[in-house]
Backbone as CSV, one residue per row, in Angstrom:
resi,resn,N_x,N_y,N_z,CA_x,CA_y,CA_z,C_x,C_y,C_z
1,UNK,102.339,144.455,81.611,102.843,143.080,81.627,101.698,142.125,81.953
2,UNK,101.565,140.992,81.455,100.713,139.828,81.392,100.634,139.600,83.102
3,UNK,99.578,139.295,83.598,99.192,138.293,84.930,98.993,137.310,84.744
4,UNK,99.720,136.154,85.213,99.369,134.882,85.517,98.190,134.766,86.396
5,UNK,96.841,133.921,85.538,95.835,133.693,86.238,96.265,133.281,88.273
6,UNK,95.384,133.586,88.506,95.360,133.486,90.284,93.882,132.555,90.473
7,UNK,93.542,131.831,90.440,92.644,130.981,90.896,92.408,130.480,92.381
8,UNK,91.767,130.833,93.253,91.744,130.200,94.695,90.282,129.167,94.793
9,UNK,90.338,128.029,94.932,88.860,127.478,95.059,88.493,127.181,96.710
10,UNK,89.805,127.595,97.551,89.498,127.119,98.971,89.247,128.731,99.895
11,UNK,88.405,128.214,100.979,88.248,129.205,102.108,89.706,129.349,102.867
12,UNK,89.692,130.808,102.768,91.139,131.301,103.249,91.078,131.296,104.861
13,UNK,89.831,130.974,105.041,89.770,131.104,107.062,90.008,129.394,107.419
14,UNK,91.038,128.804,107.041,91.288,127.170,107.364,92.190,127.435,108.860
15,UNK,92.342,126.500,109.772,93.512,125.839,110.247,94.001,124.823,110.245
16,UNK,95.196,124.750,110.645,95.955,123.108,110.140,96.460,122.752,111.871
17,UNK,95.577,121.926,112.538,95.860,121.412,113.531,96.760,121.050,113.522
18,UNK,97.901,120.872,115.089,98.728,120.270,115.461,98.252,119.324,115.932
19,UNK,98.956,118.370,116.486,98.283,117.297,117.239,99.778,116.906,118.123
20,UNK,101.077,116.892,117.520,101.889,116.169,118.130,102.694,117.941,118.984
21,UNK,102.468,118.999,118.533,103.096,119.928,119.308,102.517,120.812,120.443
22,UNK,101.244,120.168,120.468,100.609,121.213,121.724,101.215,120.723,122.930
23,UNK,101.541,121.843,123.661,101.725,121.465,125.408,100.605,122.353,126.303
24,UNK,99.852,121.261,126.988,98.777,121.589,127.824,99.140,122.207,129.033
25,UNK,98.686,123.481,129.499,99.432,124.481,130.869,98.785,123.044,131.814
26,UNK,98.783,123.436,132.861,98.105,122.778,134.240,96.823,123.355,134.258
27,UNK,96.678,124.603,133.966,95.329,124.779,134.092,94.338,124.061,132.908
28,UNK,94.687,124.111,131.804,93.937,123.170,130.812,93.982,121.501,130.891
29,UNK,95.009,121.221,132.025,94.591,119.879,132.411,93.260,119.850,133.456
30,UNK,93.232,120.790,134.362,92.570,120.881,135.324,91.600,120.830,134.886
31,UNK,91.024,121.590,133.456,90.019,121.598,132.962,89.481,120.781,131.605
32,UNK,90.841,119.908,132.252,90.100,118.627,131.545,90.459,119.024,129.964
33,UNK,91.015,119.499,129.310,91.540,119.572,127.901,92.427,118.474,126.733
34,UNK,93.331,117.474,127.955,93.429,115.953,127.920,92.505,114.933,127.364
35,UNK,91.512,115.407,128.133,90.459,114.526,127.669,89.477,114.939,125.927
36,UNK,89.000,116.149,125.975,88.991,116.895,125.000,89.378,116.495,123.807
37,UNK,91.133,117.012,123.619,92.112,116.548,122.525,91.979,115.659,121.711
38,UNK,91.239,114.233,123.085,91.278,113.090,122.192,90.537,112.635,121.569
39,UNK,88.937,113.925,121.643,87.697,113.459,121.016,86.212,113.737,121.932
40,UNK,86.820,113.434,123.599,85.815,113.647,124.036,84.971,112.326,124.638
41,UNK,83.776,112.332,124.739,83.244,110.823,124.804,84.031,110.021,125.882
42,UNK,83.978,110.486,127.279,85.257,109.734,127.843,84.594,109.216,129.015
43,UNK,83.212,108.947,128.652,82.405,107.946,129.706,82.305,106.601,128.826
44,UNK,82.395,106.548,127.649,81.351,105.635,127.440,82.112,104.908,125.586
45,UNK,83.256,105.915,124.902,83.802,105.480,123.594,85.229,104.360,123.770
46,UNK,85.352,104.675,125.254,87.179,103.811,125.781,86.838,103.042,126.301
47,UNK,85.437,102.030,127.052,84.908,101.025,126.996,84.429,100.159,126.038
48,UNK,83.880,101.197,124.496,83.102,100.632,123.684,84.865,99.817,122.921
49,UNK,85.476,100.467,122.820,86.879,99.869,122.348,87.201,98.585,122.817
50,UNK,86.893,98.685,124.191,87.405,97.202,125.138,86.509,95.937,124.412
51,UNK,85.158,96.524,124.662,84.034,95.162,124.434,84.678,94.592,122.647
52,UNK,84.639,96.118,121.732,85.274,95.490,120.491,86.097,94.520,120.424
53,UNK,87.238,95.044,121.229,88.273,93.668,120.734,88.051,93.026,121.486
54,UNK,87.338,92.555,122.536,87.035,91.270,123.570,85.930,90.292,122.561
55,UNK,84.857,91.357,121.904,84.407,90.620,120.646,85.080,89.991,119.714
56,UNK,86.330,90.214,119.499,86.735,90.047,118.095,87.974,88.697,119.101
57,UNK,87.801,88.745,120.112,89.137,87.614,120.793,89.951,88.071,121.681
58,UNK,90.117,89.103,122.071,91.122,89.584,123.284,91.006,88.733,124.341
59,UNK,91.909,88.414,124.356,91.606,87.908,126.283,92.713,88.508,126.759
60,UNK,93.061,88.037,128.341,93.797,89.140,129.209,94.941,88.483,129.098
61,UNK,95.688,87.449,128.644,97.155,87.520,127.878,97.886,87.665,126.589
62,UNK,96.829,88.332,126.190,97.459,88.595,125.072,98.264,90.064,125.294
63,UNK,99.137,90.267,124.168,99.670,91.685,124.148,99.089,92.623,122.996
64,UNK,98.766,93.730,123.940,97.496,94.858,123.084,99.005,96.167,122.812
65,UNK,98.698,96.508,121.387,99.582,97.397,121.223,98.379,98.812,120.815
66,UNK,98.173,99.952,121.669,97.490,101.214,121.075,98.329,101.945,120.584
67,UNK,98.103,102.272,119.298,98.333,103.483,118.466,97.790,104.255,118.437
68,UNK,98.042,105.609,118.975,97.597,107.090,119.296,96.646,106.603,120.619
69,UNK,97.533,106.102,121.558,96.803,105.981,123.137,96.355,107.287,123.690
70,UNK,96.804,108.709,123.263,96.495,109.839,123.832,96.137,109.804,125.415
71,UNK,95.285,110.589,125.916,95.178,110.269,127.324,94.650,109.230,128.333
72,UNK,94.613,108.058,127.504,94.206,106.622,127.960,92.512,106.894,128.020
73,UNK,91.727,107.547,127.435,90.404,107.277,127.699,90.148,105.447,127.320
74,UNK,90.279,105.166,126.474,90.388,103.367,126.108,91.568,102.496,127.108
75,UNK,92.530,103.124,126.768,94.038,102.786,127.737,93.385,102.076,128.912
76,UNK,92.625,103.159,129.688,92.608,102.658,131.325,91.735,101.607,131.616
77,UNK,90.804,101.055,130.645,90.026,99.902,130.448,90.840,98.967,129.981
78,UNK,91.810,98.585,128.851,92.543,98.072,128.421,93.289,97.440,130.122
79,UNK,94.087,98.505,130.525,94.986,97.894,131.694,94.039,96.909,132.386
80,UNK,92.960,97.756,132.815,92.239,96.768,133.813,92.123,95.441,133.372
81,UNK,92.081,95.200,132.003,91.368,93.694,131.361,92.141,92.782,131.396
82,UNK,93.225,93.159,130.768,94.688,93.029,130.174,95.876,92.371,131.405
83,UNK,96.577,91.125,131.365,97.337,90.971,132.608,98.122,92.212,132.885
84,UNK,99.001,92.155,133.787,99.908,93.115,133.982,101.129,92.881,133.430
85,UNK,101.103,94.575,132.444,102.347,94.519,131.696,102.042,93.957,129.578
86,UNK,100.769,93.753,129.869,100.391,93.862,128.387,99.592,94.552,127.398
87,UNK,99.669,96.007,128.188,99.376,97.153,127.784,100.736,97.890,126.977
88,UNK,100.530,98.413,126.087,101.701,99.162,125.211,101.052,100.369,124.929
89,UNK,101.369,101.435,124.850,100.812,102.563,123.961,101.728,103.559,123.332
90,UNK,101.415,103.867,122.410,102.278,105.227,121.606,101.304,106.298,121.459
91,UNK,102.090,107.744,120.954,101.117,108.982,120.835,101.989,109.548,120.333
92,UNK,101.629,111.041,119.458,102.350,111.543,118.587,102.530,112.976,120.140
93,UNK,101.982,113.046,120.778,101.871,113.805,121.642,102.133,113.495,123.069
94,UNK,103.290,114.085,123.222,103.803,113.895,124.721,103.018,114.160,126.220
95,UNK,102.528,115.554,125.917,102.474,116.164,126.935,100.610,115.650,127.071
96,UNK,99.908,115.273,125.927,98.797,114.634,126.464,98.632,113.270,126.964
97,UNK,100.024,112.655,126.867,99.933,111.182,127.455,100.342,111.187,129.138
98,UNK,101.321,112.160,128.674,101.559,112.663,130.478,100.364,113.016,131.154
99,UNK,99.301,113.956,130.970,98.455,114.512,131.621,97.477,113.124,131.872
100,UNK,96.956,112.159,130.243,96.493,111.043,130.985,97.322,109.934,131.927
101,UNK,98.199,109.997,132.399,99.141,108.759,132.835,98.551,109.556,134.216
102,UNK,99.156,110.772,134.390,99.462,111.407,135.885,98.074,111.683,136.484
103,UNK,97.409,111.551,135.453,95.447,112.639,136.081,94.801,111.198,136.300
104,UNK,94.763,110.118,134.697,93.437,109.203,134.702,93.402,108.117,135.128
105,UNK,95.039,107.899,135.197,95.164,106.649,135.877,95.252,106.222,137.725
106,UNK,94.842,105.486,138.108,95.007,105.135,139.469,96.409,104.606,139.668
107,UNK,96.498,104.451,140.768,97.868,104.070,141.432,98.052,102.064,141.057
108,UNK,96.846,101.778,141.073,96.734,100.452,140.780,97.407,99.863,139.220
109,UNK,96.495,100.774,138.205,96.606,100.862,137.099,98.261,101.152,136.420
110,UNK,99.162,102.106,137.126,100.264,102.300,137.137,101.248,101.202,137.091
111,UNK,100.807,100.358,138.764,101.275,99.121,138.666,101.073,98.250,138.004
112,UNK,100.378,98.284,137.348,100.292,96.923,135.940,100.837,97.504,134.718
113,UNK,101.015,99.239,134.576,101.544,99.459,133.207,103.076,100.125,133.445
114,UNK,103.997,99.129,132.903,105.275,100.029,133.185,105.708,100.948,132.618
115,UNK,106.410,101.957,132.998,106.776,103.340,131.789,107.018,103.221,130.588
116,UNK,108.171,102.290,130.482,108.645,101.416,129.710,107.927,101.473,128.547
117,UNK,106.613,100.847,128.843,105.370,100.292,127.788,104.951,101.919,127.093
118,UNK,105.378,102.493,127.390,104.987,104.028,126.574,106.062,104.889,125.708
119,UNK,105.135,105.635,124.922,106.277,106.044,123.893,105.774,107.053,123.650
120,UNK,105.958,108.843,123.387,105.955,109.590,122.312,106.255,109.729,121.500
121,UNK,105.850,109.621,120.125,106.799,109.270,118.880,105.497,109.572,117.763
122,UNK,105.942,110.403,116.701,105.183,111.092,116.304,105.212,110.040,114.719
123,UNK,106.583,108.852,114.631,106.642,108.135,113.313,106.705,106.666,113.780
124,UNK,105.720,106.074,114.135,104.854,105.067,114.475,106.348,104.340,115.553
125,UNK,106.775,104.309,116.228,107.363,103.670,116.547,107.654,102.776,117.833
126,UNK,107.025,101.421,117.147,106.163,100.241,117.998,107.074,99.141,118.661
127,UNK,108.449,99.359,118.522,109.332,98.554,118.643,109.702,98.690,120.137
128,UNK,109.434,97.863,120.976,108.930,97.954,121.980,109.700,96.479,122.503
129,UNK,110.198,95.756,121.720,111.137,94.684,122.025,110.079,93.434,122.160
130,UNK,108.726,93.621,122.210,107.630,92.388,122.259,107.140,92.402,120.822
131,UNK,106.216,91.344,121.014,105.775,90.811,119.485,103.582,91.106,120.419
132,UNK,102.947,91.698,119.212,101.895,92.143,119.791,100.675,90.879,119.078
133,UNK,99.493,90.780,119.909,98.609,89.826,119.599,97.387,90.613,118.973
134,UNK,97.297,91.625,119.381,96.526,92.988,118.611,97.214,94.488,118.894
135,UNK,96.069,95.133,117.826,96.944,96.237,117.454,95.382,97.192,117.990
136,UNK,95.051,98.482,118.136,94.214,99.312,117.593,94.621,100.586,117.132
137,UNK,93.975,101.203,116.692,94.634,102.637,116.039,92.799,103.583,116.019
138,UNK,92.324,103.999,116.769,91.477,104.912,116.952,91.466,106.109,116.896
139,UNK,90.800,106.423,115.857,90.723,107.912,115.243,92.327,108.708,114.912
140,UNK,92.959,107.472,114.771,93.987,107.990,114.276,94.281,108.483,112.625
141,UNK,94.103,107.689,111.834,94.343,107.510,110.493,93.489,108.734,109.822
142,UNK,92.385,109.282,110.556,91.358,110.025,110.295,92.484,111.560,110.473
143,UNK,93.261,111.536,110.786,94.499,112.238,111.362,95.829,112.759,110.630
144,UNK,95.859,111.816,109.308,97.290,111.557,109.213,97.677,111.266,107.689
145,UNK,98.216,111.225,107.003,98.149,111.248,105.477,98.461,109.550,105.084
146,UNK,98.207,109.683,103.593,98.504,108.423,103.710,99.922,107.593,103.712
147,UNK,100.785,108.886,103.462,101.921,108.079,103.639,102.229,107.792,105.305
148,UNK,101.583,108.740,106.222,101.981,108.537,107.549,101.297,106.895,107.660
149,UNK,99.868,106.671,107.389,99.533,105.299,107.071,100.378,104.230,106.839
150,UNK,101.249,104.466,105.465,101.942,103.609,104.984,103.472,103.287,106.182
151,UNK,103.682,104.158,106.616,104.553,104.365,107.592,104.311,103.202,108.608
152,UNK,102.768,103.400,109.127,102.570,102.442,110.690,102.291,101.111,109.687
153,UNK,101.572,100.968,108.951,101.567,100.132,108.830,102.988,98.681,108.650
154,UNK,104.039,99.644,107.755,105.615,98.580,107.873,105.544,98.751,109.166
155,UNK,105.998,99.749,109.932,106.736,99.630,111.014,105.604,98.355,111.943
156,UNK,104.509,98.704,111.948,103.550,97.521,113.204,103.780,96.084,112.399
157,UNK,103.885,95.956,111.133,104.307,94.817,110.727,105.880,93.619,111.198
158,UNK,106.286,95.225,111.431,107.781,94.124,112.295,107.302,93.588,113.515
159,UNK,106.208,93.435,114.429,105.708,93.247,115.672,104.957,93.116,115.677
160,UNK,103.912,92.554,114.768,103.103,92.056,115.260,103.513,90.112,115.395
161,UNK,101.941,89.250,115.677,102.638,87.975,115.758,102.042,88.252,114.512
162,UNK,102.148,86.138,113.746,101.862,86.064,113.277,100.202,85.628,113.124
163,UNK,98.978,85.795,112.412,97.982,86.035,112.842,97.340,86.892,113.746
164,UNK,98.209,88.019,114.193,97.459,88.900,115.094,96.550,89.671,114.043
165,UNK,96.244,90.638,114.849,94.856,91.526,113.919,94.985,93.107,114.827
166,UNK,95.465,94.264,113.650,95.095,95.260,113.673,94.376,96.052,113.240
167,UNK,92.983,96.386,113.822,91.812,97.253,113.584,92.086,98.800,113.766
168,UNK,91.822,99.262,112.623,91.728,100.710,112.403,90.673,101.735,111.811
169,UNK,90.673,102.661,112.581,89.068,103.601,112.124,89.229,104.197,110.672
170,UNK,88.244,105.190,110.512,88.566,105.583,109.833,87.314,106.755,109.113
171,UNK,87.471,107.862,108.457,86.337,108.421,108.101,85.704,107.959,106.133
172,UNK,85.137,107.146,105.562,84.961,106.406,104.665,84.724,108.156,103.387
173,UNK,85.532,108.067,102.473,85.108,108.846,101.816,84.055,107.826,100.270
174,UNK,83.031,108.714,99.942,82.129,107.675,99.145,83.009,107.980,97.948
175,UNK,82.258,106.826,96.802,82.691,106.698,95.902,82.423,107.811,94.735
176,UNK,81.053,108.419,95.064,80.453,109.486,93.973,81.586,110.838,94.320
177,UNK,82.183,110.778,95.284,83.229,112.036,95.238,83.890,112.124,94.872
178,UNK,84.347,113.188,94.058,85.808,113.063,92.939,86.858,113.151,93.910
179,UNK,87.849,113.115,93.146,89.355,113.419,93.853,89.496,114.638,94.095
180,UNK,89.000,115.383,93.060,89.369,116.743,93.212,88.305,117.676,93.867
181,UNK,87.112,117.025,94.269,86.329,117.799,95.227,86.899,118.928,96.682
182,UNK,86.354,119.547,96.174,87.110,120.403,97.224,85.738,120.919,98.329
183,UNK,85.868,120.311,99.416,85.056,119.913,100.046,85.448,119.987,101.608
184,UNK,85.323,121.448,102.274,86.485,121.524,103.442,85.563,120.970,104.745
185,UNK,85.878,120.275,105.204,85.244,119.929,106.559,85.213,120.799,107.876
186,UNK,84.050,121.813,108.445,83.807,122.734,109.044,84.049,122.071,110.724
187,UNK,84.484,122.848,111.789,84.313,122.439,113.398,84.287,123.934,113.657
188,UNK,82.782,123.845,114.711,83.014,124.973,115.273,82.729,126.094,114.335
189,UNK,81.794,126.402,113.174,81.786,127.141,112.363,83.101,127.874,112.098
190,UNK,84.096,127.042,111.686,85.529,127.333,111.253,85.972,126.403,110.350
191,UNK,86.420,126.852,109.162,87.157,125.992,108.008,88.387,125.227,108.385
192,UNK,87.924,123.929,108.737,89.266,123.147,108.949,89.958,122.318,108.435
193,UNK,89.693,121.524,107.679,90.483,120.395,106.423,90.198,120.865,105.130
194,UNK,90.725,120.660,104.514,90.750,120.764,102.840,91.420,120.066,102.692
195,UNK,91.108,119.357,101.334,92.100,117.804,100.222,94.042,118.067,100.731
196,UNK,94.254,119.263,101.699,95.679,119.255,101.888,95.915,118.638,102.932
197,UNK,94.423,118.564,104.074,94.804,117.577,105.006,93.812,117.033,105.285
198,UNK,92.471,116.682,104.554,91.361,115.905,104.564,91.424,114.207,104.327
199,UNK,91.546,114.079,106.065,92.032,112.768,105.435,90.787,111.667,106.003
200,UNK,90.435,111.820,104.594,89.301,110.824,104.670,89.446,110.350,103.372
201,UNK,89.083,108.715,103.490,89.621,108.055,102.534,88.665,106.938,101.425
202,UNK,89.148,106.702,100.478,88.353,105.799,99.740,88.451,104.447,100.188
203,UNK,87.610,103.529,99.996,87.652,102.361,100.428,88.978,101.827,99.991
204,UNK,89.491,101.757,98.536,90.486,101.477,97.890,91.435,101.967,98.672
205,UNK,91.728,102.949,99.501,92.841,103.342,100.021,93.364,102.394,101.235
206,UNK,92.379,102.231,102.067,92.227,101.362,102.999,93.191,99.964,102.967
207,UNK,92.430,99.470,101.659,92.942,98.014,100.958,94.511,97.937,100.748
208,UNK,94.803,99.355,100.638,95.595,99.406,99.253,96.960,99.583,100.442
209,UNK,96.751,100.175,102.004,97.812,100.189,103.095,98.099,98.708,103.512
210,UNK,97.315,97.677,103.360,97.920,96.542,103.570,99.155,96.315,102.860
211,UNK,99.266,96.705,101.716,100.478,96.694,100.590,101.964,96.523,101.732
212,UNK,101.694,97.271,102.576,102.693,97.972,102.843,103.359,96.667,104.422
213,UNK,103.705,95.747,104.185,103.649,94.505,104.922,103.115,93.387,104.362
214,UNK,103.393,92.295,105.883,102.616,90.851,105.484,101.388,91.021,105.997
215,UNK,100.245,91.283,105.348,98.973,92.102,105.571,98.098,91.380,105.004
216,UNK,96.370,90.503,105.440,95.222,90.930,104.743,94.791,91.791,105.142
217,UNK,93.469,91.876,104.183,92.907,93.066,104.706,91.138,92.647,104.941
218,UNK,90.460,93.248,105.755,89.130,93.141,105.919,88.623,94.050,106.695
219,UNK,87.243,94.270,105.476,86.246,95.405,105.756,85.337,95.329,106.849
220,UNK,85.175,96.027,107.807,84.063,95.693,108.879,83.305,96.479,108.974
221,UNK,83.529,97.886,108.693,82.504,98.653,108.488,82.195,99.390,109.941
222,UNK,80.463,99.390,109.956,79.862,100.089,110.987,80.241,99.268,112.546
223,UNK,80.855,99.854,113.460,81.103,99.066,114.326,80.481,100.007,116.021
224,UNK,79.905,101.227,115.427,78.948,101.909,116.758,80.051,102.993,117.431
225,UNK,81.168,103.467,116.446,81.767,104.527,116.824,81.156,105.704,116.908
226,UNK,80.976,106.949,117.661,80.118,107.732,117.609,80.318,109.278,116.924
227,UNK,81.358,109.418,116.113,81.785,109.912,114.864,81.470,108.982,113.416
228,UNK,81.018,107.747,113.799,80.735,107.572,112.305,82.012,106.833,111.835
229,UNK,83.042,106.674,112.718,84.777,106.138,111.535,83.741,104.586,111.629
230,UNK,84.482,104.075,110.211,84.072,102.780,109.998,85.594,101.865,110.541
231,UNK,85.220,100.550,110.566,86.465,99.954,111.367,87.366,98.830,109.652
232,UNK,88.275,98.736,109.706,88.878,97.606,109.128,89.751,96.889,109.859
233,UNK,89.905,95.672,109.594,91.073,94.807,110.097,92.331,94.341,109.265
234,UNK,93.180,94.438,109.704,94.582,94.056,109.156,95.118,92.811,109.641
235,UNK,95.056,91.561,109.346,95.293,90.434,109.708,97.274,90.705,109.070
236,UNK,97.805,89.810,110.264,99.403,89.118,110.219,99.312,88.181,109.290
237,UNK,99.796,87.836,107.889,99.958,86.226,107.584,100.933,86.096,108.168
238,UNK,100.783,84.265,108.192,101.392,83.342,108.911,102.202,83.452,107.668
239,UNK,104.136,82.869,107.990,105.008,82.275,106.635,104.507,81.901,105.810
240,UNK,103.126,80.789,106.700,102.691,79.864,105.438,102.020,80.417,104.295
241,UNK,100.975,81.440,104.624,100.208,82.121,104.283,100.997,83.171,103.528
242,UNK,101.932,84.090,103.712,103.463,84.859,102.926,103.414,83.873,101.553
243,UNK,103.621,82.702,101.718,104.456,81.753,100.816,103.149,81.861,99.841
244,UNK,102.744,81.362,100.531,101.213,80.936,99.446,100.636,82.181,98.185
245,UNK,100.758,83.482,99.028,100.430,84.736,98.324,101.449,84.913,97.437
246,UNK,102.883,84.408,97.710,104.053,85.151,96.976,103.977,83.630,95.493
247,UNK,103.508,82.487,95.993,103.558,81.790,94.936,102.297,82.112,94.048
248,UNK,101.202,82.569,94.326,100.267,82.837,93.600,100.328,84.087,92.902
249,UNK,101.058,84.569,93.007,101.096,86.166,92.497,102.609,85.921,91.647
250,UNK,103.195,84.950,91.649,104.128,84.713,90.717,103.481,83.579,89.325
251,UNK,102.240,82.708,89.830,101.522,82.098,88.828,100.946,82.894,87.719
252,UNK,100.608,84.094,88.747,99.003,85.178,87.980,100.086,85.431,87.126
253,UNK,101.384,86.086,87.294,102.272,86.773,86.361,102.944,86.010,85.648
254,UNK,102.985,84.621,85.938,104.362,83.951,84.922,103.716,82.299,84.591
255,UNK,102.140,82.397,84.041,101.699,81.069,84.026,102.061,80.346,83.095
256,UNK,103.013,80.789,81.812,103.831,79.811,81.119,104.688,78.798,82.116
257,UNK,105.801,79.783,82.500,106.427,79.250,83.614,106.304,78.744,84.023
258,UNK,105.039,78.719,85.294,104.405,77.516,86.108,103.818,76.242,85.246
259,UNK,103.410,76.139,84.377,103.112,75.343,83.317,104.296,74.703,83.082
260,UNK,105.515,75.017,82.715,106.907,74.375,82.455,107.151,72.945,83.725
261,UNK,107.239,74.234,84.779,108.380,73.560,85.409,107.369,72.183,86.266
262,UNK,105.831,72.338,85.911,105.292,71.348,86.239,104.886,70.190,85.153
263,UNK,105.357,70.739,84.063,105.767,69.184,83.075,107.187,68.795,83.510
264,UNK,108.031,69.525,84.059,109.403,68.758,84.126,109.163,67.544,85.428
265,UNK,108.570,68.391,86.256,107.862,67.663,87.239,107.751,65.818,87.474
266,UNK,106.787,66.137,86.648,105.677,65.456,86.186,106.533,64.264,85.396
267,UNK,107.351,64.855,84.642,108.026,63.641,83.466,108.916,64.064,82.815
């Protein structure tokens, strides 16, 4: 009987990280595995976050919403800056937000962030009953497919204000790479992503999640992350700004039309 060709082009030694189901014993908190999880860098990458958005306009009343806060390495700078009570964070992972709440935070820090303001929730969910003045999302998206993308992005769109600005990382895939490159990204001399969960993205992709809301979009690029993610911003339009896009994108498509009804106008 005939065989159907069998073709494999990927390394069979892959894993497919969890991120939202690990639970950390006590002893892997003890040893600091919290910190780990989230990348690492936990002198010196959860400050560089603060100065960012203090560059870009933060001040300490506004309301900061983190996406994938994990064990507050950024978080616990945030509180300090931030009045009390305009800290928010979400994580797809429970038991590492617990270990940072209970290990990294001070007793001080506690008191300015209420429980309340926290969430495990593995499908972006920012609804938090406030309206946010920024957003960040660090080394998240680098994480997550693009529909999970398309996901935060509606949902942070119901909450943000209008004109706020959410900055998100990201790992830039170039343009000379095909789609179909199969190209597995190694940790640890171990096969770990392939195109099934390599999520690194084209610039176009980036652009193309604003879709998904009242969204611009802008490229920022190199911003001194120490993985290399490049940063973009997601600006709120204002109504006014909604209106303006929805009338111009009805011109591009229907410029007879607009031509009409501005001779009736007219005379």
């Amino acid at each position: 009987m005939s065989q159907i060709e069998h073709r494999v082009e990927l390394d069979a030694d892959l894993t497919n990280p969890d991120y939202s189901g690990l639970v950390l014993t006590d002893e892997e908190i003890a040893a600091g595995a919290h910190r780990t999880f989230v990348g690492g860098v936990w002198d010196s990458h959860g400050k560089h976050q603060l100065d960012f958005l203090i560059s870009q306009g933060l001040k300490p009343h506004h309301k900061l919403m983190d996406v994938g806060c994990g064990s507050f390495r950024a978080g616990r700078h945030f509180i300090d800056y931030l009045d009390a009570g305009n800290y928010y964070g979400i994580d797809a992972n429970h038991s590492v937000m617990q270990a940072g709440y209970d290990n990294e935070l001070s007793d001080e820090q506690r008191a300015k962030l209420p429980i309340e303001n926290l969430r495990a929730n593995d499908r972006f969910d920012t609804d938090f009953g406030a309206t946010f003045d920024y957003a960040i999302a660090n080394s998240v998206f680098t994480h997550v497919s693009l529909n999970h993308i398309r996901l935060c992005m509606y949902r942070l769109d119901k909450v943000m204000a209008p004109g706020g600005s959410f900055y998100a990382t990201y790992f830039v895939r170039k343009k000379s790479v095909p789609i179909d490159a199969v190209k597995p990204i190694k940790r640890r001399n171990k096969g770990y992503f392939t195109e099934k969960n390599n999520y690194v993205y084209y610039r176009e992709d980036l652009r193309w999640a604003a879709k998904w809301g009242d969204w611009s979009y802008t490229w920022i690029g190199d911003w001194g992350h120490p993985a290399n993610q490049q940063m973009v911003r997601y600006t709120k339009l204002t109504p006014e700004q909604v209106e303006e896009r929805r009338a111009a994108r009805e011109k591009a498509a229907n410029p007879g039309r607009v031509r009409r009804i501005a001779r009736r106008i007219v005379g």
